[in-house]
N, C-alpha and C positions, 0 to 999 in steps of 0.2 A: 063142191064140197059134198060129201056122204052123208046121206042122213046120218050114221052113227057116228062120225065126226063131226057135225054139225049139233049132235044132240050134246055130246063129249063139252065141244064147247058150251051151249046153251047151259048145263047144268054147272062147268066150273065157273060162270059170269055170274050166277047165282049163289053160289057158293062166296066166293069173294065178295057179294055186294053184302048177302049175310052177316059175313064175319069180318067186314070192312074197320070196325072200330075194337075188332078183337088185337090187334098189334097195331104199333106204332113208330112204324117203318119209315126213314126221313131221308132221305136224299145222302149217299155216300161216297166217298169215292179214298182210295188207297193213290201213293205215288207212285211209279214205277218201282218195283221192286228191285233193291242194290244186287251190282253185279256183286258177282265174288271173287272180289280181287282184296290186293295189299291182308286187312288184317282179317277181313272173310274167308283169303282164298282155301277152296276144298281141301282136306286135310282126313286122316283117316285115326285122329288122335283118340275117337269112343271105343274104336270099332275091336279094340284088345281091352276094351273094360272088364273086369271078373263079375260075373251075377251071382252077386250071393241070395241066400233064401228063397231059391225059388217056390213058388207055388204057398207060401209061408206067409208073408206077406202082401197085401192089399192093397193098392195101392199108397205105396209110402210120400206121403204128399210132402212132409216137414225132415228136417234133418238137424238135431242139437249136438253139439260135443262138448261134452262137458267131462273133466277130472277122467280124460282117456277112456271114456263111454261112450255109447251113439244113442241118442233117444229120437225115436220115430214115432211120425202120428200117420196112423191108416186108417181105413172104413172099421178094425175092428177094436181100437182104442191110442192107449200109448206102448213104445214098445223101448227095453231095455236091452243094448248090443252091446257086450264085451268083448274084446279078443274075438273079434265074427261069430259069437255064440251069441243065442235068446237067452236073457235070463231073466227077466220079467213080462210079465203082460196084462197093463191095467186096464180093461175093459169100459166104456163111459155108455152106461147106458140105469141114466136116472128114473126111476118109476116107469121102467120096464120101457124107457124110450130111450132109443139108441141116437146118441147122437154120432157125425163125422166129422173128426179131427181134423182140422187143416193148419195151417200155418201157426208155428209153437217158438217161443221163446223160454231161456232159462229165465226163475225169477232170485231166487236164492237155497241154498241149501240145494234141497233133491227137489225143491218145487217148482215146477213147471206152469206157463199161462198157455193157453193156446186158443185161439178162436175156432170156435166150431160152426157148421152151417149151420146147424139145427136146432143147437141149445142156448148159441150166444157167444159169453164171452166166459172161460172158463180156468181153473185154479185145481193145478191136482198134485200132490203130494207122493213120491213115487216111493215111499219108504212106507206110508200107512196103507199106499192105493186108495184115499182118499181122496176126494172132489167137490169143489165148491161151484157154482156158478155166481160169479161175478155180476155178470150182467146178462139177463134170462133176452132169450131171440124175442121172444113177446112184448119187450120193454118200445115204448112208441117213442121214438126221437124225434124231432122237430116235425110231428106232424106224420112220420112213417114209420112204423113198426122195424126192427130190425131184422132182416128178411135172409142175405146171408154174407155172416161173420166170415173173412178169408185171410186175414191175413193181417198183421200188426208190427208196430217197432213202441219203445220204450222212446218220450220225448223227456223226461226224468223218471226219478225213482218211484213217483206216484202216479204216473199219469202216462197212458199208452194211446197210440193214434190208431185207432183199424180203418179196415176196407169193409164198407156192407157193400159188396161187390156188383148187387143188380137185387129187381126185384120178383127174378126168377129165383126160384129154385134151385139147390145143385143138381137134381135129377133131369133138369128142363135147362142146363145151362148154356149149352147150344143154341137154344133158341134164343138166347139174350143177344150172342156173340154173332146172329144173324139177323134178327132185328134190330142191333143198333142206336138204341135210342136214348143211350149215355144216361142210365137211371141209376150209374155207379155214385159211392158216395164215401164220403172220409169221416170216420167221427174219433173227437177225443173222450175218454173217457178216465177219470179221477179213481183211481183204486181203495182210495182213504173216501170221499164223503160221496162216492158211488154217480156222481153228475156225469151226465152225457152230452154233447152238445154237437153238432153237425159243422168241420170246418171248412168243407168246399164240395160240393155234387157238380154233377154232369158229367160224369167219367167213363169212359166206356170201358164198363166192367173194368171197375176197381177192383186191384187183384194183389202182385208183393207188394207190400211197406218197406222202407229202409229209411235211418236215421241216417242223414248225408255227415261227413264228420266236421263240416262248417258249426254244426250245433244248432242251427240257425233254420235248418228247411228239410223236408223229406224227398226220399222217393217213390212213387207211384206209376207203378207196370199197368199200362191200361192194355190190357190182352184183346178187346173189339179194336182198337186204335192202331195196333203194332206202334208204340209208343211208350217213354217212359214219363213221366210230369213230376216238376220239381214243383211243391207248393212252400214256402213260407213262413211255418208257424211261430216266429217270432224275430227281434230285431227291426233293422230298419226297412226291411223288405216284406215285416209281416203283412199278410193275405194275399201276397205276389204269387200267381200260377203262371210257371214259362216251362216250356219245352225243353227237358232235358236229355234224349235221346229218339229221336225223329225216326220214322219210315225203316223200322228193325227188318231183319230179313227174318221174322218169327212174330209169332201171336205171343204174348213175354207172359210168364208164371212168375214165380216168387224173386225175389233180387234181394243177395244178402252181400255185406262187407265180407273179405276173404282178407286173410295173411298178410298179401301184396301189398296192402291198401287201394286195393282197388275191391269192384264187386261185380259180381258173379249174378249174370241173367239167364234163370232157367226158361229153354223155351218151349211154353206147352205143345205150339204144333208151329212145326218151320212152315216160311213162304218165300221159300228160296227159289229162281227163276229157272230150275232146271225141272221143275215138279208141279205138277197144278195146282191151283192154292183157288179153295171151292169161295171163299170170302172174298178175295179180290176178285174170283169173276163176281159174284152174287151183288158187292156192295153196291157199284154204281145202281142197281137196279129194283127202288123200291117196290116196286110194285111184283117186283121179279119174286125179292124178298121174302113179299109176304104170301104171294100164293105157293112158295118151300113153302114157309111156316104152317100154311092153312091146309095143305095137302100132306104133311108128312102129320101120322098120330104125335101126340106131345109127348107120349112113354118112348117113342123110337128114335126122336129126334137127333138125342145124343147118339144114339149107337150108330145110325147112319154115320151123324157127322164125325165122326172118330174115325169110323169106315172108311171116309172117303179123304184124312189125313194123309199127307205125304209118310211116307216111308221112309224119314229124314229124321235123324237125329242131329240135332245141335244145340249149344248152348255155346253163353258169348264172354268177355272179360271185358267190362268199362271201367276206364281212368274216373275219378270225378268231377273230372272236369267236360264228362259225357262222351265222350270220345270211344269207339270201340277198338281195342287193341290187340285182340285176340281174340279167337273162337277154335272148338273145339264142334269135330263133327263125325260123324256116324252115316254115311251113305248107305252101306246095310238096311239101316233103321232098325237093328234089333234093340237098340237103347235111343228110346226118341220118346214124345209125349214126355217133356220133363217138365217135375214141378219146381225142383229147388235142387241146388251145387253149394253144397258145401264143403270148406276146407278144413285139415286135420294137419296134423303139424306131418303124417306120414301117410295120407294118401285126402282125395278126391273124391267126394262121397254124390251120387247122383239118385236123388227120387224119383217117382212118376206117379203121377194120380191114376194113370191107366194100368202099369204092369202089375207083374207079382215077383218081382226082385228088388234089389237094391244093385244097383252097378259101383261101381269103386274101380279108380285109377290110382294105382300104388305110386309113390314119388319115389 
């Protein structure tokens, strides 16, 4: 060995012993990843999507349709689409702090909920462009601050379940998704007397919600896991977590009910077996893990690991009875990095946390 390899190493041993208790890096491992056959197999269904708003748009992470509208949540607020035209743009940024919209539901009239990373849990009125917050990011739940809001479904009229997804950051959320150490978490919260209470952690990076239409239990896309998780919230099953879609050929984004009766998993970055997937090499390898983590800056983290995403677009169709029955896909990968698919009674609306379009597959 060289001295300057020898020194190379002697300083990253140091390095690591340092910042040994900086990450909390646990032993992992993925299954083989599915061939793509029957309802996976390759298909070229993205790859003629239309890209509207290019350059206009910001990462369009949510997708509503409401009274033949489209309302979208980006990095730069909520946004109002008519007939493929902008025709509003509410902006969310309270005492001069910008929050980032994520995952949005209708609530009635023109009001919209949506949970934000930054601010919480939030209420905005697209007729006054008014905005409440709900439930401030700072609020401490069972002992942990609410770190970041992603994602939500309606359990009734008053009371919605979110994702506080990890206790990273959205800027640093790579690092979550490479560290792995399941600090995802579920909380319900009361829209009427404002109580919050934690119904299941350990998730790795809890990410969409979906009300399953049993009435009885949810879904949760854990995007570190390539997994989806049915938990329980009431009934004779209540506080039951089982496995409701196993070993995805995707790291899973938002999951929403569609038309069919079935629902739509958007998937943030595929791990399909013709592409290298940097996670299933990294997972088995804590220790591998965490000298990435300690070696890459925490401002680059993401943009590496975006970087080194497959150039694969796909997104998938599950029965509810967990079953995948379809998928649609983008070998291009010019429509990939998807956050959320939603359905319109005349066409296929397709988000991304990462581009600057909206894609749409007309029916």
């Amino acid at each position: 060995m060289g001295f300057v390899t020898g020194l190379i190493v002697v300083l990253l041993g140091i390095i690591i012993v340092q910042n040994a208790s900086h990450y909390d890096t646990k032993p992992f491992s993925f299954k083989e990843r599915p061939a793509l056959v029957g309802s996976l197999t390759p298909n070229d269904k993205l790859d003629n999507a239309r890209l509207l708003f290019g350059n206009t748009l910001h990462g369009p992470e949510s997708i509503v349709y409401v009274n033949d509208a489209i309302y979208v949540t980006d990095s730069t607020g909520i946004i109002k689409i008519v007939n493929e035209e902008i025709v509003k743009k509410v902006p969310v940024c309270p005492d001069k702090v910008c929050g980032r919209p994520l995952g949005m539901r209708h609530y009635k009239d023109e009001s919209f909920i949506f949970a934000d990373s930054t601010l919480g849990i939030v209420l905005v009125d697209m007729n006054s462009e008014k905005f409440e917050i709900l439930l401030p990011a700072s609020r401490v739940v069972d002992g942990r601050r609410i770190n970041f809001a992603d994602d939500f479904d309606f359990v009734d009229e008053d009371v919605i379940v979110f994702s506080d997804a990890t206790s990273w950051d959205m800027a640093r959320f790579a690092n979550s998704l490479i560290e792995l150490n399941g600090d995802g978490r579920l909380i319900a919260f009361n829209l009427k007397t404002k109580q919050a209470k934690v119904l299941a952690e350990g998730f790795q990076f809890a990410n969409g919600v979906q009300r399953h239409p049993d009435g009885e239990s949810l879904l949760i896309t854990e995007t570190g896991a390539a997994k989806i998780t049915r938990l329980f919230f009431t009934g004779a099953k209540q506080g039951l977590r089982e496995t409701f879609v196993d070993n995805l050929p995707c790291f899973p984004d938002n999951i929403r009910s569609n038309l069919r009766g079935t629902f739509f998993v958007a998937c943030a970055i595929s791990r399909v077996p013709t592409h290298f997937s940097l996670m299933d090499f990294l997972a088995p390898y804590p220790s591998l893990r965490k000298f990435f983590l300690q070696m890459i800056p925490e401002s680059q983290g993401t943009h590496l690991f975006l970087g080194l995403a497959p150039k694969y677009g796909i997104f998938l169709e599950v029965n509810p009875e967990g079953d995948i029955v379809n998928s649609w896909h983008n070998p291009k990968g010019n429509v990939n990095l998807i956050s959320q698919v939603t359905e319109t009674p005349h066409a296929i609306y397709i988000g991304s946390y990462a581009h600057e379009f909206l894609a749409v597959i007309d029916k």
